[in-house]
N, C-alpha and C positions, 0 to 999 in steps of 0.2 A: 504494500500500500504506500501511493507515494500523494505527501499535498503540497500541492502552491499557494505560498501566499503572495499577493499581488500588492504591494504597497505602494497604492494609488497618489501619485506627487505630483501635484499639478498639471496631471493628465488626464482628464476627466472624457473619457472619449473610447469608443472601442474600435472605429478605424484606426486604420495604419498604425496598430499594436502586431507586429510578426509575433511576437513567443506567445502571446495567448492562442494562436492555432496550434499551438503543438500539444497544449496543454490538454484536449480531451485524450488525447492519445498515449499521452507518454503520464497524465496524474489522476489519481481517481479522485479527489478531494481540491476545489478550492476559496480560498479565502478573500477577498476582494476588503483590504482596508483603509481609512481615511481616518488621518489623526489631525486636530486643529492646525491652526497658525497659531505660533505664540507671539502674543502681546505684547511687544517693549516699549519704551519710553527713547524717543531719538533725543540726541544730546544735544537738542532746541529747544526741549521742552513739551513735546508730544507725542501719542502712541502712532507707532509703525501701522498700521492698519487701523483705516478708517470703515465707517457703513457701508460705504459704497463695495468696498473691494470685498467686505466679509458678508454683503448681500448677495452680490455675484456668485461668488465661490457658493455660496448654501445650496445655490439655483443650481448649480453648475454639480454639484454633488449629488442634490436629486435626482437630477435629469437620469445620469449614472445608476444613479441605483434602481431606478424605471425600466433603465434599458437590461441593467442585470437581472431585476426580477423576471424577465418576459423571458430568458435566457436557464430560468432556473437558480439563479445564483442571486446575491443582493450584496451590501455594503456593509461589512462591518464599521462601527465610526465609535473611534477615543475621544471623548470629550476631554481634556485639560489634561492629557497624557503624553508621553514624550515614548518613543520605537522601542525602548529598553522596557518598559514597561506591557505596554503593547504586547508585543511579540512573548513573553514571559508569561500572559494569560493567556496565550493562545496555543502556546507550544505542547501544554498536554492534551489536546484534542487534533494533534496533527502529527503523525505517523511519517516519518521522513520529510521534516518540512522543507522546499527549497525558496529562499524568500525573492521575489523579482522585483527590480526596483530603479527606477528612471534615476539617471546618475545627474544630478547639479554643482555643477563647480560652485558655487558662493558658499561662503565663510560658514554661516549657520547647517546648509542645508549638508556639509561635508562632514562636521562634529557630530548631524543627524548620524551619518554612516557607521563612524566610528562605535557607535553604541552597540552595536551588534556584532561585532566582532570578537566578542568572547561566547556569544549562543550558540549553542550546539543546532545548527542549520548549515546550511550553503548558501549563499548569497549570489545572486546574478544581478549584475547592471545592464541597461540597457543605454542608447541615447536616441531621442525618439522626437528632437525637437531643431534637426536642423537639417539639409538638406544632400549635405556631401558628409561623409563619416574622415573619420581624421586620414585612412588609409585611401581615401581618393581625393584629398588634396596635392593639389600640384608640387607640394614644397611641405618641409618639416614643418610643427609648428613653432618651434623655436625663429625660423625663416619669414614667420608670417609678417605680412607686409604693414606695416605701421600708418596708410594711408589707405581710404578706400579703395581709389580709382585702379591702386596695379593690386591689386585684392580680385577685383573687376576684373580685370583684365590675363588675371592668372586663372581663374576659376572658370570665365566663361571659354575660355579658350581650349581645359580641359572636356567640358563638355560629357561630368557623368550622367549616366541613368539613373532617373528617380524612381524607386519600384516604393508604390505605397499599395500594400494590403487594405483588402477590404474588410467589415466587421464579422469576426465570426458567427456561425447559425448556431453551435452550440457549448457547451460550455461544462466541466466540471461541479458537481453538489458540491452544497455544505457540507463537510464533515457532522456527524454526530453531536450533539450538545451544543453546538455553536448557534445562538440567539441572538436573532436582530431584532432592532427599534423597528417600529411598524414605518417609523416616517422620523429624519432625522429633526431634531428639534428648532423649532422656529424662533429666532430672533427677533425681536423686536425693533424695528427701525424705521427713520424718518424719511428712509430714503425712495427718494424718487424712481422706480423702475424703467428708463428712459432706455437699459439693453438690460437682456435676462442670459442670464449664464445657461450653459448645457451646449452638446454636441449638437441635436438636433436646431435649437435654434444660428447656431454658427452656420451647420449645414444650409439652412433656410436662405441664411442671408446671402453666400456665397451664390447659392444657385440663382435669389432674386439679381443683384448685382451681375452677372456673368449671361447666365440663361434666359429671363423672362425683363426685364431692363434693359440691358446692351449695355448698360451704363460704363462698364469698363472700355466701350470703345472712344469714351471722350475723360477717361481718367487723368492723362496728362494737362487737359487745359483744365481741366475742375479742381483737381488734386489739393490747390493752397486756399480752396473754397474755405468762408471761416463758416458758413450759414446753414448751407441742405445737406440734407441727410445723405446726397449722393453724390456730395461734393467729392469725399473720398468712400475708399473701401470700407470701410471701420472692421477689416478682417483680425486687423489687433485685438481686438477685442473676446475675440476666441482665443486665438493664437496663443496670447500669454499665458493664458491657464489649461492649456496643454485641452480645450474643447474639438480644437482644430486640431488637423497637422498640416505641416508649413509642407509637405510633400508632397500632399492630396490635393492644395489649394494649387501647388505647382503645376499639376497634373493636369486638374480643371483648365487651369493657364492656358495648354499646350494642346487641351482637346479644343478648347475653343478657339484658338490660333486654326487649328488643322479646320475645324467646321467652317469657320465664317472667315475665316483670314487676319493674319497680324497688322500690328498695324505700329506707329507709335505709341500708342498709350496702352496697348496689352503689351508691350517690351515695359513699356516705365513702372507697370505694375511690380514685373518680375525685378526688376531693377532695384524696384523697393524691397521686395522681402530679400535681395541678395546685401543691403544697408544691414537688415537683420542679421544676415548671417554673417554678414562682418562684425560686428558688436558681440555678438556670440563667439567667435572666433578669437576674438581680443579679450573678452573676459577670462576662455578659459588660457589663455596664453600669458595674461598677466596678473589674472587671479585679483587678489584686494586689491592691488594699484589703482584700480577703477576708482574705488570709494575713497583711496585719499587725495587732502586738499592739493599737491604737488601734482597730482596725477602720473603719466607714464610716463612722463621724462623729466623728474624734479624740478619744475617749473613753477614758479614764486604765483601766487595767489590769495586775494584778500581773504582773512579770517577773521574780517568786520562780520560783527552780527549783532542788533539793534533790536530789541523785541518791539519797539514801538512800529520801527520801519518795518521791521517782516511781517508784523498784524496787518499792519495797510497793505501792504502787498497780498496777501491770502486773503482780505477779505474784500478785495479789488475797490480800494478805494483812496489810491496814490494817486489820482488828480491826471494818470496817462490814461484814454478812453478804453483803446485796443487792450492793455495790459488788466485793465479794470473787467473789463466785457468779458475775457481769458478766465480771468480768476473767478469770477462769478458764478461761468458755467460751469468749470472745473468744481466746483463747490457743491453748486446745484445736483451735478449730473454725476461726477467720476470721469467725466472726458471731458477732454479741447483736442481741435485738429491737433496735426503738428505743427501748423505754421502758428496757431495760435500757441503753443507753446514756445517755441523757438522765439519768441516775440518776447511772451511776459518772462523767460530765464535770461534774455538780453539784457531786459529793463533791469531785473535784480541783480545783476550782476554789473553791470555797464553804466547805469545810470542811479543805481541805490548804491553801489561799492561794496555787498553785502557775500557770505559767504557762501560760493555756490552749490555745496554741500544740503546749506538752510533748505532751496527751494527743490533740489534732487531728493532730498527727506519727504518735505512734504508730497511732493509729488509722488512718490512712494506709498504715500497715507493715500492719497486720493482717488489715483488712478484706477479703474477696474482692469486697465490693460496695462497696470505695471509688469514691469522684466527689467530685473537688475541689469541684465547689461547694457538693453538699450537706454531706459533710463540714466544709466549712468553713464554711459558710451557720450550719449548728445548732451548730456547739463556740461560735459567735457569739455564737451569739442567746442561750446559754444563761449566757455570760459577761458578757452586756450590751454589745456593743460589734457589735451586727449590727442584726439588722430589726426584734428584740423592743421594742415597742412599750411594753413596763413595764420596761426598762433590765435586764433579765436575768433568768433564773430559779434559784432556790434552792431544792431538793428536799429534803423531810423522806425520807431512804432507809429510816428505821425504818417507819413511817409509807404508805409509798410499798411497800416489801416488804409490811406486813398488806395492803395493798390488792389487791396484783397477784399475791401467792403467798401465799393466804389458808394452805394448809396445809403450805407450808413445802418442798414438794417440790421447786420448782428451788435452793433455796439448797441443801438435802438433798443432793441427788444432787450438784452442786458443790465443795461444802466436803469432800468427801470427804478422809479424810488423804489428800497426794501424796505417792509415795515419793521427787522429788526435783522442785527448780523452778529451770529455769537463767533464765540471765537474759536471753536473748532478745536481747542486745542484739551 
């Protein structure tokens, strides 16, 4: 008797998982489990996960355990428990257990790993969230390119096969004695549901976006849209919590290229998620360097930090329209584009002289499509102490607004009077 347990880490999805086909055949018993996010306090002064991002994820875990129930299987889920512990009530109801588990380079999620390495198990990693694996890169990683473009230029020139598997039809039981929650427990929150976490609904959007919109054939001229909904993709939004995979969306990419034809903006599409896989590439190449203030080449940077300025700043109300409008949604929703990001980390960094770490934290707390590396790849690049090739960027936001909200409608609809603004923190 052999059992998997599957320790579900921000992969909330049962496409493009390859070792769960193996699993009816080679284990008779498996375990599908999900342990929180732990809660800290960033060294500004707030918790690391916000409503937004712990609404997402509950959605996102449901969806999961929907799709496993219909499959015979369900979700185990640790409330306020850490893998050491976990894994230690579960191992006497699992007979050969072999534990499967998506590999994350960042700091927390690595000390995760280490817990388990005195349990009497086997551990398998997988990586399941990028699109070349380390052995069909063009070049070692120690080689990797410290700028996007010959990043770009190296990779697509390799030119590998993306093979993304589709979702298994069946699946491994519970083991004996193992009891689940009828329905994982529900949160209480303020939060406005504006995107809903789960694989299905990722899948949904990709297909509206690509197959029943076309909208992907005018992505490059809409892309730095601040307003509609189909300005961009909002595929991030899956992606970061492993709803999606970036291989499948690839895929889609490339059927709809062969149906209807490429064009410019299904290339700038793929283009963008290859920015991802740079950031991903760079994280895991240089590890925490991402998150200090020097960044990857000990490069001097403000470690001004002003609790007055930074309230005005998060609570968009520094007197710049565009940065204000940014912050607001961000607040409201859990998302701003990117251009509307790229805009309000200029301001705090360029025009507040504030430390860029502050609004990489918060953004952190907010985002529903945060990912450590992208996030911290671009608060980088934009502060000069990342891959930005011209030592940082500084955005004109007057400037920068006539261009991307020629008539003023998302600042509009934004700046609305609030009738109050707490502090979030």
């Amino acid at each position: 008797m052999k059992t998997a347990i599957w320790w579900v880490r921000e992969d909330f999805r049962l496409t493009d998982q390859p070792f769960l086909h193996q699993l009816s055949s080679e284990f008779d018993f498996l375990i599908p489990i999900v342990l929180d996010l732990p809660i800290k306090n960033s060294k500004f002064g707030f918790s690391t996960i916000g409503e937004h991002r712990l609404r997402f994820r509950e959605e996102s875990i449901q969806a999961l355990e929907r799709s496993l129930k219909h499959l015979g299987s369900g979700v185990k889920w640790f409330e306020h428990s850490n893998i050491d512990l976990a894994l230690r009530t579960l191992l006497p109801f699992c007979p050969n257990p072999v534990l499967f588990y998506r590999d994350i380079p960042s700091t927390y999620e690595q000390k995760e790993v280490k817990q388990i390495a005195s349990l009497p198990l086997k551990a398998v990693s997988y990586c399941d969230n990028l699109l070349w694996t380390e052995d069909q890169l063009p070049f070692s990683l120690d080689k990797l390119p410290l700028h996007f473009t010959p990043f770009r230029h190296k990779v697509e020139s390799a030119n590998p096969s993306v093979f993304c598997s589709q979702a298994p039809t069946t699946l491994p039981p519970l083991p004996p004695g193992i009891i689940l929650q009828d329905a994982l427990p529900h949160r209480e929150s303020n939060s406005q549901p504006h995107f809903r976490g789960g694989e299905p609904e990722g899948i949904q959007r990709v297909n509206y976006y690509l197959w029943e919109s076309h909208a992907i054939r005018t992505y490059k001229e809409t892309r730095n849209g601040l307003a509609l909904p189909n300005d961009s993709s909002r595929f991030s939004i899956w992606l970061s919590s492993g709803c999606l995979s970036v291989r499948w969306i690839w895929t889609e990419i490339v059927r709809y290229e062969s149906e209807y034809g490429s064009n410019d903006s299904t290339y700038w599409l793929k283009f963008e998620l290859l920015w991802r896989e740079f950031f991903k590439w760079t994280e895991r190449r240089y590890g925490n360097r991402i998150f200090q203030l020097s960044g990857l080449g000990n490069k001097s940077a403000s470690d001004c930090f002003s609790p007055e300025i930074f309230q005005s700043w998060i609570n968009g109300t520094t007197g710049d329209e565009l940065t204000d409008a940014v912050m607001r949604e961000l607040r409201a929703t859990g998302y701003t584009s990117n251009r509307g990001r790229q805009n309000a980390a200029s301001y705090l960094i360029h025009d507040l002289g504030q430390d860029w770490r502050s609004g990489a934290a918060w953004f952190e707390r907010q985002l529903i499509d945060y990912d450590p590396a992208s996030n911290y790849g671009n608060w980088g690049y934009i502060a000069g102490v990342g891959t930005d090739p011209r030592g940082g960027r500084k955005f004109n936001t007057i400037q920068q607004a006539s261009n991307y909200d020629p008539d003023g409608a998302f600042r509009s609809f934004w700046l609305k009077p609030m009738d109050s603004v707490d502090s979030g923190t």
